[in-house]
PDB file with SEQRES, HELIX, SHEET and CRYST1 records, atoms N, CA, C and O in Angstrom:
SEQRES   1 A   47  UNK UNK UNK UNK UNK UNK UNK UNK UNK UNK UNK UNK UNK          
SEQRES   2 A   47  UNK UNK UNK UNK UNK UNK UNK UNK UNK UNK UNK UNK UNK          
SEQRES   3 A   47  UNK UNK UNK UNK UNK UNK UNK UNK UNK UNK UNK UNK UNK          
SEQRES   4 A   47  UNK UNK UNK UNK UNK UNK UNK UNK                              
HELIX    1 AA1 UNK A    2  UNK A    8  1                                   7    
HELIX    2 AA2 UNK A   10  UNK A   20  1                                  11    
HELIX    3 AA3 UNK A   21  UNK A   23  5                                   3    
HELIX    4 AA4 UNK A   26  UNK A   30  1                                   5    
HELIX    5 AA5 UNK A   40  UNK A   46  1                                   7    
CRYST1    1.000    1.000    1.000  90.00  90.00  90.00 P 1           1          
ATOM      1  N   UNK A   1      96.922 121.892 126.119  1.00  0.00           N  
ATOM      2  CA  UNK A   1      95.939 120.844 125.945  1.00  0.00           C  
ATOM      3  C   UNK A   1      96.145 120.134 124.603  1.00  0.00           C  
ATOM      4  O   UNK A   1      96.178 118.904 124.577  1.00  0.00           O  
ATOM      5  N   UNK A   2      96.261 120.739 123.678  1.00  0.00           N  
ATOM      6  CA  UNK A   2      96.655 120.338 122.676  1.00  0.00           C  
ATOM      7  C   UNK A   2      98.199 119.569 122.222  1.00  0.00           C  
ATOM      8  O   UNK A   2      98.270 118.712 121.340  1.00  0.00           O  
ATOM      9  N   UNK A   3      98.968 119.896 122.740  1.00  0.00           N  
ATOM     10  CA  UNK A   3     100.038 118.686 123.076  1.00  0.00           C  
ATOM     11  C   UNK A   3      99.864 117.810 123.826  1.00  0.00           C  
ATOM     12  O   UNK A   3     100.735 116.941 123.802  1.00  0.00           O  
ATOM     13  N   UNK A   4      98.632 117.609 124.874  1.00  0.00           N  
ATOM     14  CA  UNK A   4      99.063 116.378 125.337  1.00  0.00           C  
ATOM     15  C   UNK A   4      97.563 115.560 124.586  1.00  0.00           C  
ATOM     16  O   UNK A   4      97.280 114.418 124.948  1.00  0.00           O  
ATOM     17  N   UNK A   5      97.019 116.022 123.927  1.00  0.00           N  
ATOM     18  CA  UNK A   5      96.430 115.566 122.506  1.00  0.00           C  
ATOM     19  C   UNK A   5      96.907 114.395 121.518  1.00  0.00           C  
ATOM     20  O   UNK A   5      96.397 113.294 121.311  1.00  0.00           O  
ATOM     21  N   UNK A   6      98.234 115.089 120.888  1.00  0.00           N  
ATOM     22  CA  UNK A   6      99.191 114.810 120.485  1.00  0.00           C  
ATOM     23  C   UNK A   6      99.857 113.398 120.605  1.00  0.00           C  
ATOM     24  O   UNK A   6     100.148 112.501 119.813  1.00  0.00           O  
ATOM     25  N   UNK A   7     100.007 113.686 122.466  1.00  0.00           N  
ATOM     26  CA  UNK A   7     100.799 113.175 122.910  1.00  0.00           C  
ATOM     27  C   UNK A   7     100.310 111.516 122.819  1.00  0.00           C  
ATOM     28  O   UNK A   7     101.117 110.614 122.592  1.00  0.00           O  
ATOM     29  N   UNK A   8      98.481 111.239 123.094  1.00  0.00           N  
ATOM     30  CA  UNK A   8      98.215 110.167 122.763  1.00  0.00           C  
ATOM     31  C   UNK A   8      97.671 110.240 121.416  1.00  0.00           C  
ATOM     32  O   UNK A   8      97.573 109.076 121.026  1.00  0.00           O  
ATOM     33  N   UNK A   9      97.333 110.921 120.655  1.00  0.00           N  
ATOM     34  CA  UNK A   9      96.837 110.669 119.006  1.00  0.00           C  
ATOM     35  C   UNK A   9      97.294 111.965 118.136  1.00  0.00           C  
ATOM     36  O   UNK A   9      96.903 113.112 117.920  1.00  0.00           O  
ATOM     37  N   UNK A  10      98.151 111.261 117.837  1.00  0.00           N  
ATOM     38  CA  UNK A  10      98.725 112.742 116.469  1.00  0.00           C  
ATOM     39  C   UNK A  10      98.070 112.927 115.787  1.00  0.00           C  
ATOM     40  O   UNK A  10      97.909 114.107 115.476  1.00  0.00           O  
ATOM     41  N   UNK A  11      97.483 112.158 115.295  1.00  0.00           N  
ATOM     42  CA  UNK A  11      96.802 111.940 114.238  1.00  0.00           C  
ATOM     43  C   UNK A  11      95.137 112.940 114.079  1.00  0.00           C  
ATOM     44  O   UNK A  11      94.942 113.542 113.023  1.00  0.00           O  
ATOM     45  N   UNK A  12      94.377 112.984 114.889  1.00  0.00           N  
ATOM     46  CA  UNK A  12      93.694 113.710 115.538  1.00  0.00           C  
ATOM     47  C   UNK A  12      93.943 115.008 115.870  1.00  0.00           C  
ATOM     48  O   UNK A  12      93.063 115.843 115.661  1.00  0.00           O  
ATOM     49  N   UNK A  13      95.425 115.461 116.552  1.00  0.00           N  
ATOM     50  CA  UNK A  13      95.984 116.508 116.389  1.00  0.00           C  
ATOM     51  C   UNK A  13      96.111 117.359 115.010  1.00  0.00           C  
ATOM     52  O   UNK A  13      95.783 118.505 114.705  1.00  0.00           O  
ATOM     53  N   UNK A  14      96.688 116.366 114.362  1.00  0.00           N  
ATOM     54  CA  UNK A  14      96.710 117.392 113.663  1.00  0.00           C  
ATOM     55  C   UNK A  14      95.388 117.646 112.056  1.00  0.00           C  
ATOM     56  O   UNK A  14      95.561 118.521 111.207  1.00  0.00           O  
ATOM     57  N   UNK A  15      94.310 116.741 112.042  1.00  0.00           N  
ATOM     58  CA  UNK A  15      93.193 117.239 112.222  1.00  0.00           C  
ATOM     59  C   UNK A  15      92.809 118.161 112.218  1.00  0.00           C  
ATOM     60  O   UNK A  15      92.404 118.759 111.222  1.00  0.00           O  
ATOM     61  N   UNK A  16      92.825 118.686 113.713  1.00  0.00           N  
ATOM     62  CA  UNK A  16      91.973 119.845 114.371  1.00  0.00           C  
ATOM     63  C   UNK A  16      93.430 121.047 113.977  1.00  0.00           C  
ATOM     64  O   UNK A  16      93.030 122.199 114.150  1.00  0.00           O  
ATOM     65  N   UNK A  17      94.780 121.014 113.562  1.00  0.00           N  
ATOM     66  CA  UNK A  17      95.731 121.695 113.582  1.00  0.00           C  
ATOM     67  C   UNK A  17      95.225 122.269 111.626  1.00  0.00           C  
ATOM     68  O   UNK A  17      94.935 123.420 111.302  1.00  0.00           O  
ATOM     69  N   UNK A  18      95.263 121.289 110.871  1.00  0.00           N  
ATOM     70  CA  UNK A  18      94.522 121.634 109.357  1.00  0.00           C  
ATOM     71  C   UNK A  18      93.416 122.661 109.485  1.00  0.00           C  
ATOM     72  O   UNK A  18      93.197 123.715 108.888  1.00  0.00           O  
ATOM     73  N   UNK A  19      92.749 121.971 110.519  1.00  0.00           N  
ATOM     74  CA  UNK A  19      91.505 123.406 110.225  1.00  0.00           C  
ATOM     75  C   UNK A  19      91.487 124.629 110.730  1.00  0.00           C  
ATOM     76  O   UNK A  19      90.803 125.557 110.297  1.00  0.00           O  
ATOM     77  N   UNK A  20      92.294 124.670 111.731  1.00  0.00           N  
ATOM     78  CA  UNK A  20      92.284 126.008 112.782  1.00  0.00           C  
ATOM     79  C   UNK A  20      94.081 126.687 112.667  1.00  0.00           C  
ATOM     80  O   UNK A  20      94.584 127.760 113.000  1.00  0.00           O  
ATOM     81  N   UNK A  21      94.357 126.046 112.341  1.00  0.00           N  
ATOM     82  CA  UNK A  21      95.924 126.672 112.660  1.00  0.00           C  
ATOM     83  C   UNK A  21      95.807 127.840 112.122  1.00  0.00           C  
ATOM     84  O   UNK A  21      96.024 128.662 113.013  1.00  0.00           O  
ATOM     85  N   UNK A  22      95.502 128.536 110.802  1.00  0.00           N  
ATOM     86  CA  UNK A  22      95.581 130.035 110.722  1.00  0.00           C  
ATOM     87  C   UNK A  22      95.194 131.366 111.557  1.00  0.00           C  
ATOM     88  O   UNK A  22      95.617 132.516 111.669  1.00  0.00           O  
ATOM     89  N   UNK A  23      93.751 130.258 112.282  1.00  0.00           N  
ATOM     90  CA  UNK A  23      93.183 131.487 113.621  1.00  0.00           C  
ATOM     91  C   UNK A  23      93.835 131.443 114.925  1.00  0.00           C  
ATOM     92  O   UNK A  23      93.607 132.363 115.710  1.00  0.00           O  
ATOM     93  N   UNK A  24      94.907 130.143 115.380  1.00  0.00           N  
ATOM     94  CA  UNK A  24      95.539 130.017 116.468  1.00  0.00           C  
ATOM     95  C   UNK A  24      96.306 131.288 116.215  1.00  0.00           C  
ATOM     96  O   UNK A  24      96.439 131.923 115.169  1.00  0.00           O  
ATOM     97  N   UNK A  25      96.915 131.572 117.778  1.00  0.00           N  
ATOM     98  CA  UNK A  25      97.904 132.268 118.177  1.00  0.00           C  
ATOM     99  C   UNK A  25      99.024 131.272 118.040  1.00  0.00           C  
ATOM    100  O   UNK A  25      99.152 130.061 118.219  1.00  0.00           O  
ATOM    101  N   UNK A  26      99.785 132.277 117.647  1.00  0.00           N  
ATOM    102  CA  UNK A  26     101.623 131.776 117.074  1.00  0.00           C  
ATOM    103  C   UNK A  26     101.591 130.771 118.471  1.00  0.00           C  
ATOM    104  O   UNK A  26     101.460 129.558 118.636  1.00  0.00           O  
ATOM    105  N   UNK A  27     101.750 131.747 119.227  1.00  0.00           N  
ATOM    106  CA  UNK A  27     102.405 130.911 120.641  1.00  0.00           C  
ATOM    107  C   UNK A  27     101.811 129.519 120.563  1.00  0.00           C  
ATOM    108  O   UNK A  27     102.555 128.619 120.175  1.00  0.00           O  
ATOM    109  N   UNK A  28      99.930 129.096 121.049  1.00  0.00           N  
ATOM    110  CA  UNK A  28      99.525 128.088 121.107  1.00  0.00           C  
ATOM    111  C   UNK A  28      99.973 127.482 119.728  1.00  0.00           C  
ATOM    112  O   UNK A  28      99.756 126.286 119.927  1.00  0.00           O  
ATOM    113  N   UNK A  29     100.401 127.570 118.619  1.00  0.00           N  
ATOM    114  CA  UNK A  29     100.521 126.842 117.458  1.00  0.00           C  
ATOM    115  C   UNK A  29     101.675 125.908 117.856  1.00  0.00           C  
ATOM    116  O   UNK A  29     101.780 124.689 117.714  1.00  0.00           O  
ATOM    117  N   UNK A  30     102.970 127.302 118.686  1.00  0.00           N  
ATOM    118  CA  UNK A  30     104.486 126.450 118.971  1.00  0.00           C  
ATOM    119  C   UNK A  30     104.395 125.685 119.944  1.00  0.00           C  
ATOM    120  O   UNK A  30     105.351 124.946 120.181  1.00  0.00           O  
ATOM    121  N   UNK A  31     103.618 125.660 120.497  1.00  0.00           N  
ATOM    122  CA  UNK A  31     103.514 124.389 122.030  1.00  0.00           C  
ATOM    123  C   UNK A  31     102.444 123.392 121.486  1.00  0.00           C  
ATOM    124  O   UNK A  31     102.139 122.468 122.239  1.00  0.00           O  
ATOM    125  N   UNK A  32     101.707 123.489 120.005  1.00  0.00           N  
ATOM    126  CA  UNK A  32     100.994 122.211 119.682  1.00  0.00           C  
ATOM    127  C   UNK A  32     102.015 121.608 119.289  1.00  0.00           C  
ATOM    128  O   UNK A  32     102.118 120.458 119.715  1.00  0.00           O  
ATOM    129  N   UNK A  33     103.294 122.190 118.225  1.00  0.00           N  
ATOM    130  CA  UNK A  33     103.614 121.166 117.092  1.00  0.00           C  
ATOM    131  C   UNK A  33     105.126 120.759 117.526  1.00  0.00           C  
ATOM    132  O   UNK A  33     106.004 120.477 116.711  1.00  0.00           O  
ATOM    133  N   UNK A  34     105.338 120.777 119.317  1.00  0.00           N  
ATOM    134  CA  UNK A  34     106.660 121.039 119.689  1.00  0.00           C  
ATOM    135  C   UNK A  34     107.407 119.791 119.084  1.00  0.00           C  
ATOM    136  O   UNK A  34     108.524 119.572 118.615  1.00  0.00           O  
ATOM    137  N   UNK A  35     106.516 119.241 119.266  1.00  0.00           N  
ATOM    138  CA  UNK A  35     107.047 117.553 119.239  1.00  0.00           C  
ATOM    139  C   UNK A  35     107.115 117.108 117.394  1.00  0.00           C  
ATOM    140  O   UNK A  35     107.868 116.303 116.845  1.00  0.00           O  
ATOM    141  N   UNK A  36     106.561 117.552 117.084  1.00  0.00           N  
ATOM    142  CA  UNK A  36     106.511 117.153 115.779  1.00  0.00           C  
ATOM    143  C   UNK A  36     107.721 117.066 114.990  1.00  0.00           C  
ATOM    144  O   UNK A  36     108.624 117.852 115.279  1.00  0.00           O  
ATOM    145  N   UNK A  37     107.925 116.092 113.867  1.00  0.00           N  
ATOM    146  CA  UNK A  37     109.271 116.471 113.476  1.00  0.00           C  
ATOM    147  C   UNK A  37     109.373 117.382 112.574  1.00  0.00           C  
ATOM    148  O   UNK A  37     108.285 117.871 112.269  1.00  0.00           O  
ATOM    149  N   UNK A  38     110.816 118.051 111.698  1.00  0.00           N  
ATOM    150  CA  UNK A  38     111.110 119.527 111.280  1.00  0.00           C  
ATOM    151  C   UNK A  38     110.614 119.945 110.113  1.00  0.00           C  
ATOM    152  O   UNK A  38     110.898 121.038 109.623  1.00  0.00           O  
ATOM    153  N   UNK A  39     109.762 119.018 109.537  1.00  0.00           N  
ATOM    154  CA  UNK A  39     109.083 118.957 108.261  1.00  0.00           C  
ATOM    155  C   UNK A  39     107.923 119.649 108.498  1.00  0.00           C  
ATOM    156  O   UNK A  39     107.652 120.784 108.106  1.00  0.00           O  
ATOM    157  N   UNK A  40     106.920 118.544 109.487  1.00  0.00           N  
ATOM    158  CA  UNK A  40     105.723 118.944 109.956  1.00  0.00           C  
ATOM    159  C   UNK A  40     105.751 120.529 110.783  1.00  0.00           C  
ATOM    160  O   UNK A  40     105.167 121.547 110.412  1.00  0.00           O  
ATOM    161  N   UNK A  41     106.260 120.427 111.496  1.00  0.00           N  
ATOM    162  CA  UNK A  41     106.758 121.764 111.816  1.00  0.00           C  
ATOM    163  C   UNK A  41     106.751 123.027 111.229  1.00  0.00           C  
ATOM    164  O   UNK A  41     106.098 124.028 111.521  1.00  0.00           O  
ATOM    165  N   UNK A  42     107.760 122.784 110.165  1.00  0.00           N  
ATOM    166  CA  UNK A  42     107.926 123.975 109.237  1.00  0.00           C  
ATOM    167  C   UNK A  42     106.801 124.091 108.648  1.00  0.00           C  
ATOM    168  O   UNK A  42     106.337 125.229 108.710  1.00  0.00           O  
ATOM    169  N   UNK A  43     105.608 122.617 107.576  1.00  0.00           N  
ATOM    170  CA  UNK A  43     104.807 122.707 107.125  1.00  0.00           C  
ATOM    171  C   UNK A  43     103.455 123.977 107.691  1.00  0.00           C  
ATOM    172  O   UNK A  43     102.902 124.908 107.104  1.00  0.00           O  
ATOM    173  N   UNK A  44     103.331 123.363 109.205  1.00  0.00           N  
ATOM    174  CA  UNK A  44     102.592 124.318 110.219  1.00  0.00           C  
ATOM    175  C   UNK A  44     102.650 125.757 110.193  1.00  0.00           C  
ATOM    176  O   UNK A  44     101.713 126.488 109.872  1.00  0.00           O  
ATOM    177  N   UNK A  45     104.237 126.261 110.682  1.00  0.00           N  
ATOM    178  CA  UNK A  45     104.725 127.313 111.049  1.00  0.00           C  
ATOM    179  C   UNK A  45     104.370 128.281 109.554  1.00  0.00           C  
ATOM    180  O   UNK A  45     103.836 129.371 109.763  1.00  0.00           O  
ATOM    181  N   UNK A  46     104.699 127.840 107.880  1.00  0.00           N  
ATOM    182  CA  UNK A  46     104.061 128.573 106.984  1.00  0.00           C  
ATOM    183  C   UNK A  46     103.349 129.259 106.688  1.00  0.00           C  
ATOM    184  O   UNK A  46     103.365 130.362 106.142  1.00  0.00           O  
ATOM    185  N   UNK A  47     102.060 128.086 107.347  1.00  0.00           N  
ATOM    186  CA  UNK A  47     100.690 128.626 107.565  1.00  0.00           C  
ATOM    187  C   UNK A  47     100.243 129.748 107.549  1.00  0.00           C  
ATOM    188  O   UNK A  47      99.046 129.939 107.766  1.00  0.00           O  
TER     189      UNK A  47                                                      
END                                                                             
């Protein structure tokens, strides 16, 4: 759900990705930020 979020507003995505990404599960984190490029990505994956 969250990729196809994304898919029309990134921006919004990642939003809701700033506030919650530490309590997501790895998995749902790698199918939000698939698309993202390798910066944003990595930035995420740190987390």
């Amino acid at each position: 759900m969250l990729r196809e979020i994304g898919n029309r507003n990134q921006a919004k995505e990642e939003t809701f990705l700033k506030k919650h990404c530490k309590e997501m599960p790895r998995t749902m984190l790698r199918y939000a930020i698939e698309k993202f490029d390798k910066t944003k990505k990595e930035f995420y994956m740190k987390k």
